[in-house]
C-alpha positions as semicolon CSV with decimal commas, in nm:
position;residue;x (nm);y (nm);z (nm)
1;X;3,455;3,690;-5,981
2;X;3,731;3,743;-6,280
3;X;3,574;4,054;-6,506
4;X;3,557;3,824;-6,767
5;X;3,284;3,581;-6,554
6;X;3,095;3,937;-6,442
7;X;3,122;4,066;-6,836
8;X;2,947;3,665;-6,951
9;X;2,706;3,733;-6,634
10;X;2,582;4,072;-6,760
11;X;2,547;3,980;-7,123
12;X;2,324;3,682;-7,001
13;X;2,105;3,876;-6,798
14;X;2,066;4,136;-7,115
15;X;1,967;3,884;-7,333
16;X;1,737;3,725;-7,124
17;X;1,538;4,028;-7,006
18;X;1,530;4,078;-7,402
19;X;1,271;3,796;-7,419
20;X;0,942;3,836;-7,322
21;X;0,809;3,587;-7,081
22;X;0,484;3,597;-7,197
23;X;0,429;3,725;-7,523
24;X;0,080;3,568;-7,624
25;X;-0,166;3,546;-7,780
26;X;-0,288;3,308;-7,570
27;X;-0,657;3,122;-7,513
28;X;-0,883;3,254;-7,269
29;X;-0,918;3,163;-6,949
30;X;-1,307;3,238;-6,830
31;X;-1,314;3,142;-6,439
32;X;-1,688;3,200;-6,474
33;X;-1,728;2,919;-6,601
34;X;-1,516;2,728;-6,406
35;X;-1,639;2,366;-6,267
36;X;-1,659;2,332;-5,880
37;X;-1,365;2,008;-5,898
38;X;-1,021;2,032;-6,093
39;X;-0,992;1,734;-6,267
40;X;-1,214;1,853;-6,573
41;X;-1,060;2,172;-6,583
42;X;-0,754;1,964;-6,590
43;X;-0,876;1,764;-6,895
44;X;-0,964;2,051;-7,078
45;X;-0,588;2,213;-7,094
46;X;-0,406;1,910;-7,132
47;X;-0,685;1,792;-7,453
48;X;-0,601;2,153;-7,586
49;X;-0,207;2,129;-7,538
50;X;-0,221;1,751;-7,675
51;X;-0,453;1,911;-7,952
52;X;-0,252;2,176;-8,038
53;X;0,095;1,993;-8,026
54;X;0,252;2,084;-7,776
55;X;0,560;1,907;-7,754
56;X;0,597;1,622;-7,464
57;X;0,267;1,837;-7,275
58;X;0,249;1,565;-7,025
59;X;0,605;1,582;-6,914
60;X;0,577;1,760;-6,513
61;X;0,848;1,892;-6,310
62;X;0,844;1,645;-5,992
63;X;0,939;1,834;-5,668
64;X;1,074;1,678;-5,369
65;X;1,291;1,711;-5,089
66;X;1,471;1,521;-4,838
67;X;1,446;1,453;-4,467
68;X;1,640;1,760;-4,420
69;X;1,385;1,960;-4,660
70;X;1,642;2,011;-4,927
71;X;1,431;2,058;-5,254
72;X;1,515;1,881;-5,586
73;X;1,295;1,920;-5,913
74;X;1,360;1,684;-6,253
75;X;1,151;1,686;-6,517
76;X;0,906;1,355;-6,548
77;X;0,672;1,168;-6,793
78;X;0,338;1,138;-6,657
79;X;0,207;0,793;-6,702
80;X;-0,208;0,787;-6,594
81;X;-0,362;1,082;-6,474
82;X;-0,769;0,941;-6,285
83;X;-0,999;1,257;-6,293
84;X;-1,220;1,109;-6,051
85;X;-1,014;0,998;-5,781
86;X;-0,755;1,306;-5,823
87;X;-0,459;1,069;-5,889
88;X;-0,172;1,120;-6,121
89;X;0,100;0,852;-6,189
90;X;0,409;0,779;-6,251
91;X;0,742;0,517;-6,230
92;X;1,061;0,528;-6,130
93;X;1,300;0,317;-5,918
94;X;1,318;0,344;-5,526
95;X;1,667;0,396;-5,513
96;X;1,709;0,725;-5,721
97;X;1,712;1,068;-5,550
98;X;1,324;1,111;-5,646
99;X;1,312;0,777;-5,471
100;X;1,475;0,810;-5,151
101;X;1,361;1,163;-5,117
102;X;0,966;1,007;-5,122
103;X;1,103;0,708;-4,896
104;X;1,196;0,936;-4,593
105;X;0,916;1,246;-4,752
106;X;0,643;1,091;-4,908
107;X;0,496;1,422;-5,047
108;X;0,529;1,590;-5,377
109;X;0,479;1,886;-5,613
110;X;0,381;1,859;-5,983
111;X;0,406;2,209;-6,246
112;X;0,328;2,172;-6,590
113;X;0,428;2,422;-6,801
114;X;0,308;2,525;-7,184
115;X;0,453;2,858;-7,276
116;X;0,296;2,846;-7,624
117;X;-0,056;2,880;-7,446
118;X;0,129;3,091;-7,155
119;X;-0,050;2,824;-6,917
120;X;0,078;2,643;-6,592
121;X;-0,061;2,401;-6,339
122;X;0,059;2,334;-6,026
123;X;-0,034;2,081;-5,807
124;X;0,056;1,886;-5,452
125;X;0,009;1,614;-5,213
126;X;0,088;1,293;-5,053
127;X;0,271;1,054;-5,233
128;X;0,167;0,654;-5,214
129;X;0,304;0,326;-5,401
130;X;0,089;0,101;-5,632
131;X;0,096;-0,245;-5,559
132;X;0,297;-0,525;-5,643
133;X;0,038;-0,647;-5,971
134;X;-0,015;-0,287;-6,068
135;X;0,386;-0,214;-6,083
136;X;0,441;-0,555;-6,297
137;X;0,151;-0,446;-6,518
138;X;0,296;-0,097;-6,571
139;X;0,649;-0,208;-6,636
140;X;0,536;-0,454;-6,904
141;X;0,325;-0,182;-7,059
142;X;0,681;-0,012;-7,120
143;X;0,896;0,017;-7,451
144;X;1,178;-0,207;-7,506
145;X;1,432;0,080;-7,477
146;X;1,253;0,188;-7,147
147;X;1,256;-0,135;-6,992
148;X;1,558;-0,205;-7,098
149;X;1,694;0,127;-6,903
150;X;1,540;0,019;-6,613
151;X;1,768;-0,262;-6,570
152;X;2,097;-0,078;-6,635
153;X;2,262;0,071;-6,371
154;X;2,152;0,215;-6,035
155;X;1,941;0,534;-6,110
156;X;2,097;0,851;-5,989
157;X;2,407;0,686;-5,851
158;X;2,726;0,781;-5,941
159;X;2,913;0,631;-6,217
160;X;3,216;0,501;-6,104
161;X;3,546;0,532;-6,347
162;X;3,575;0,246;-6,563
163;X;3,239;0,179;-6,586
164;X;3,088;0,136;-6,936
165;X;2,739;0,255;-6,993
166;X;2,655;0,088;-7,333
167;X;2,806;-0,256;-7,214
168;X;2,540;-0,227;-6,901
169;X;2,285;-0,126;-7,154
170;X;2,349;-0,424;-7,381
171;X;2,336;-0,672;-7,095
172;X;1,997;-0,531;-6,961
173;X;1,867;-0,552;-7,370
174;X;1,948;-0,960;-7,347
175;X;1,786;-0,963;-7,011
176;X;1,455;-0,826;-7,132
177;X;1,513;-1,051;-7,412
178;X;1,585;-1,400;-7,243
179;X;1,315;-1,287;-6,972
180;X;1,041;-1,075;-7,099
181;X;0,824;-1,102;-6,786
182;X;1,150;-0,984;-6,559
183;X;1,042;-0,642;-6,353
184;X;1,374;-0,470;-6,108
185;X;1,272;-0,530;-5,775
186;X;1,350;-0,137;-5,707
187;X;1,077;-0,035;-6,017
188;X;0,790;0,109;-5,830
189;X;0,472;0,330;-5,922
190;X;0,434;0,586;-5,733
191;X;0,079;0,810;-5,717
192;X;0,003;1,153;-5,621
193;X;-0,295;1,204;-5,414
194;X;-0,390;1,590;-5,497
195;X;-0,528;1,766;-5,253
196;X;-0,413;2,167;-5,400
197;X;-0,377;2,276;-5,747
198;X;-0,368;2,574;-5,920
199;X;-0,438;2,678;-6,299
200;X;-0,229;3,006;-6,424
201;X;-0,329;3,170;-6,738
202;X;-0,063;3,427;-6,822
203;X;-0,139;3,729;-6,980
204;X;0,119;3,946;-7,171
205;X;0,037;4,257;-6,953
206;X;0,076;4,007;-6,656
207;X;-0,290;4,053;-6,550
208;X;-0,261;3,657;-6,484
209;X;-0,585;3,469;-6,414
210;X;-0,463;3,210;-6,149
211;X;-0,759;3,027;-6,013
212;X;-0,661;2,769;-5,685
213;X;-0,828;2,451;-5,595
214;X;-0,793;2,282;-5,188
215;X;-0,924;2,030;-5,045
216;X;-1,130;2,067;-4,692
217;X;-1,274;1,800;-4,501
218;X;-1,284;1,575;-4,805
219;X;-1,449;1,876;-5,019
220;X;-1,257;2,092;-5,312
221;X;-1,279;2,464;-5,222
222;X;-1,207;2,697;-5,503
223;X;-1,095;3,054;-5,532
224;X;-0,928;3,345;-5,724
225;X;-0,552;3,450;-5,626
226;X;-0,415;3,781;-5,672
227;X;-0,169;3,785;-6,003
């Protein structure tokens, strides 16, 4: 490494040790009074985020990995979230990496993250597919502009030279146009069955509450974790 790259390197690690993590002051976080399933506990921090403003508070960062158990993470809007039936939703189109990672590994990982409320959830389990009705239904539930990007290009794919974006964008527009009811073939739903989650609450002197939630035998266990 050229003393300039190790001189960048260094300054970058000074300023970011400079910023707290966790600075607070942040809601608390009384496991007390914690109910015996997830989902309302779930409810309660996303109302407060929504509540409070925090920008895009339903955006998650999807984990997967591949058949050889290579990890990738992107960040994802979360379309339906059903309390009852743990499931939480979302769309995207089979052929991206997200996609084919979930073909070959259908299992995920979800983290929220709202640093103004030093607050994270993480959650896991088996990914499945909606049906054929339910993906049509979703897809016309879409924006114009997100339709519209669902029918340019081949997600994730590499963008060969000569290739013009905006004139592949401007075909897919007078596609959705000529042919409202159109859905892509590859535009799927997929839904996360959880079956573990956990909810952090950071504390500025990084005595973190982090309470877990697992399923056994059908039934959600619950229990502290050590900070």
């Amino acid at each position: 490494m050229s003393h300039e790259l190790r001189e960048a390197a260094r300054r970058l690690r000074e300023r970011m040790l400079s910023v707290p993590p966790l600075s607070g002051p942040f809601p608390d976080f009384d496991v007390s009074k914690s109910p015996n399933v997830p989902g309302p506990l779930f409810a309660d921090w996303l109302s407060y985020a929504l509540d409070d403003g925090v920008p895009a508070c339903h955006v998650a960062m999807l984990g997967t990995a591949d058949a050889y158990g290579r990890p990738s993470a992107r960040a994802i809007e979360i379309t339906a979230v059903d309390l009852r039936r743990r499931r939480v939703v979302f769309s995207s189109d089979v052929g991206s990496r997200k996609g084919r990672d979930l073909a070959v590994n259908p299992y995920a990982s979800l983290t929220w993250f709202w640093p103004r409320h030093g607050r994270q959830i993480r959650a896991t389990g088996p990914v499945g597919l909606l049906g054929d009705g339910d993906r049509r239904a979703d897809f016309r539930g879409l924006g114009e502009p997100g339709r519209a990007a669902a029918f340019t290009g081949r997600m994730s794919h590499p963008m060969a030279p000569g290739e013009d974006y905006d004139a592949a964008r401007e075909r897919a527009a007078h596609r959705i146009e000529d042919d409202p009811d159109a859905v892509p073939e590859t535009y799927a739903v997929y839904v996360v069955h959880i079956d573990e989650t956990e909810f952090f609450q950071g504390a500025p002197d990084h005595a973190h509450v982090r309470l877990r939630y697992h399923m056994v035998n059908d039934v959600w266990r619950h229990g502290l974790l050590w900070p």
